[in-house]
C-alpha beads as a LAMMPS data file, in Angstrom:
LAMMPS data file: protein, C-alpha beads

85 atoms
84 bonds

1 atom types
1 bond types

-500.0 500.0 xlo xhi
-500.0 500.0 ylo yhi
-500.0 500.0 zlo zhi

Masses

1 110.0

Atoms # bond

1 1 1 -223.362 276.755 45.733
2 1 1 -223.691 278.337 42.221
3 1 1 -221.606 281.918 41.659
4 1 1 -224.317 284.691 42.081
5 1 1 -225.727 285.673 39.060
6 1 1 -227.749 288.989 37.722
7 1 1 -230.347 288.587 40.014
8 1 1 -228.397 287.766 43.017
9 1 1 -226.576 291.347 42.231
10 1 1 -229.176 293.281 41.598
11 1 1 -229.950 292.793 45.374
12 1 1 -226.203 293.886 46.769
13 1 1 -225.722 296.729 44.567
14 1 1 -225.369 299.057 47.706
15 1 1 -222.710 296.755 48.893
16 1 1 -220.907 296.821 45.191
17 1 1 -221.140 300.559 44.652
18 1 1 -219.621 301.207 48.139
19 1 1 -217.056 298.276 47.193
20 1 1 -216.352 300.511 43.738
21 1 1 -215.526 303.222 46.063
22 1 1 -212.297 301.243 47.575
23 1 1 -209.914 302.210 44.925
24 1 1 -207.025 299.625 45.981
25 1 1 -209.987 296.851 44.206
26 1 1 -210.420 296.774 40.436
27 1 1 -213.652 294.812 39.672
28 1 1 -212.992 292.752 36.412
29 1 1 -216.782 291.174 36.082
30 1 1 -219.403 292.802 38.048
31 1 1 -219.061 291.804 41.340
32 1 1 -215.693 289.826 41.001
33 1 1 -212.956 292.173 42.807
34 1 1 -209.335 291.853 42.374
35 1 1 -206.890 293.413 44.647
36 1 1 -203.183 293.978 43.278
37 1 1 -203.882 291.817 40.154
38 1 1 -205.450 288.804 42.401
39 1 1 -208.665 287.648 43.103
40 1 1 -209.805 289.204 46.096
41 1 1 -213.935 289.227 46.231
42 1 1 -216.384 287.188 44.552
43 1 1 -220.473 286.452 45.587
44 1 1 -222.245 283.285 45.316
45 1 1 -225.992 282.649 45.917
46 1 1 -227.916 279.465 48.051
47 1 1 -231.798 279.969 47.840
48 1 1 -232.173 283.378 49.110
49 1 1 -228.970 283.854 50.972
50 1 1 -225.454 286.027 49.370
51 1 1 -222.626 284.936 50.442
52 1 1 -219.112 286.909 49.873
53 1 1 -216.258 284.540 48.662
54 1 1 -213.272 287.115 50.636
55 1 1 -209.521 286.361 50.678
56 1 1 -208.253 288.666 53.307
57 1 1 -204.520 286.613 52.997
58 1 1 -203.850 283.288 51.374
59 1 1 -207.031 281.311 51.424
60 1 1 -211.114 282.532 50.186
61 1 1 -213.473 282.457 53.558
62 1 1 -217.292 282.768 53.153
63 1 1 -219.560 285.208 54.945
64 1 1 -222.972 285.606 54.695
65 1 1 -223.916 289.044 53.127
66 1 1 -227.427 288.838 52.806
67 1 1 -228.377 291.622 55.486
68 1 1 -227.146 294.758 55.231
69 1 1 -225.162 293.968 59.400
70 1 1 -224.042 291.558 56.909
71 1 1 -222.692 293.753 54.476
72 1 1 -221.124 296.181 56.851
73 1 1 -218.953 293.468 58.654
74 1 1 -217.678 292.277 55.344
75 1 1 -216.691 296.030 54.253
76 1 1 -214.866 296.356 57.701
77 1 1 -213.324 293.394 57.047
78 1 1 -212.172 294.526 53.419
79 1 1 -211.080 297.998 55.317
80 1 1 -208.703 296.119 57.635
81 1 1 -207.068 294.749 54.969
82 1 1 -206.765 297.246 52.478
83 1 1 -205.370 299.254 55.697
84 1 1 -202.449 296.869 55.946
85 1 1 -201.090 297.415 52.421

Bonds

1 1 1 2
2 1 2 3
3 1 3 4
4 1 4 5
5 1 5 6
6 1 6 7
7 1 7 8
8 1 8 9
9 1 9 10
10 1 10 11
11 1 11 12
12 1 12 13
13 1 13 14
14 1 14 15
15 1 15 16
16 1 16 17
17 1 17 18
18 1 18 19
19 1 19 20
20 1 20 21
21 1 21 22
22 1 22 23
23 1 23 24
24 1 24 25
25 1 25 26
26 1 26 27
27 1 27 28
28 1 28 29
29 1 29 30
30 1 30 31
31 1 31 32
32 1 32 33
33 1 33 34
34 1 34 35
35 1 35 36
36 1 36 37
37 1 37 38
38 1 38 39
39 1 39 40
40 1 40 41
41 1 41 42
42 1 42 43
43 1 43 44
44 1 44 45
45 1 45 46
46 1 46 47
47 1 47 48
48 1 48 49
49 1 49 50
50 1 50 51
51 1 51 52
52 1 52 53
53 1 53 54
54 1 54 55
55 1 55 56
56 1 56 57
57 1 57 58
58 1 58 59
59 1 59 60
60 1 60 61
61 1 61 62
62 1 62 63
63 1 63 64
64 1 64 65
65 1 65 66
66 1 66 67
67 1 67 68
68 1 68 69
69 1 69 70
70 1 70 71
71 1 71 72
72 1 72 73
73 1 73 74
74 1 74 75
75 1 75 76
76 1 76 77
77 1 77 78
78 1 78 79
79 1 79 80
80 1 80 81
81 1 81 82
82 1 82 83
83 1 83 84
84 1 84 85
């Protein structure tokens, strides 16, 4: 599964502007996140599906992020653990 490139983007940018709107996350690339100076959010692409590369502690999961139900389950997910620091 290849990183998600331009195109791939250009279809979340919803998702990334309301991700630029969590200031504990500093995004280095567009759409690569860091949290505290480490890698925290990164998208990859697989035909037509996005998929969110999230590290909510030690290890990355994956979660689909095509659909915007999609999208709003990650950002909860990012909430809970920006919540905790």
């Amino acid at each position: 599964m290849k990183h998600a490139g331009a195109a791939a983007l250009d279809r979340i940018v919803p998702l990334l502007d309301l991700l630029r709107t969590r200031t504990a996350l500093k995004e280095k690339t567009r759409g690569v996140f860091y949290c505290g100076g480490r890698a925290f959010l990164h998208f990859h692409e697989d035909g037509a599906e996005i998929f969110a590369d999230f590290r909510p502690e030690q290890d990355f999961m994956r979660l689909p992020v095509t659909t915007p139900a999609q999208q709003t389950a990650l950002l909860r997910k990012i909430d809970m653990v920006l919540r905790k620091d």
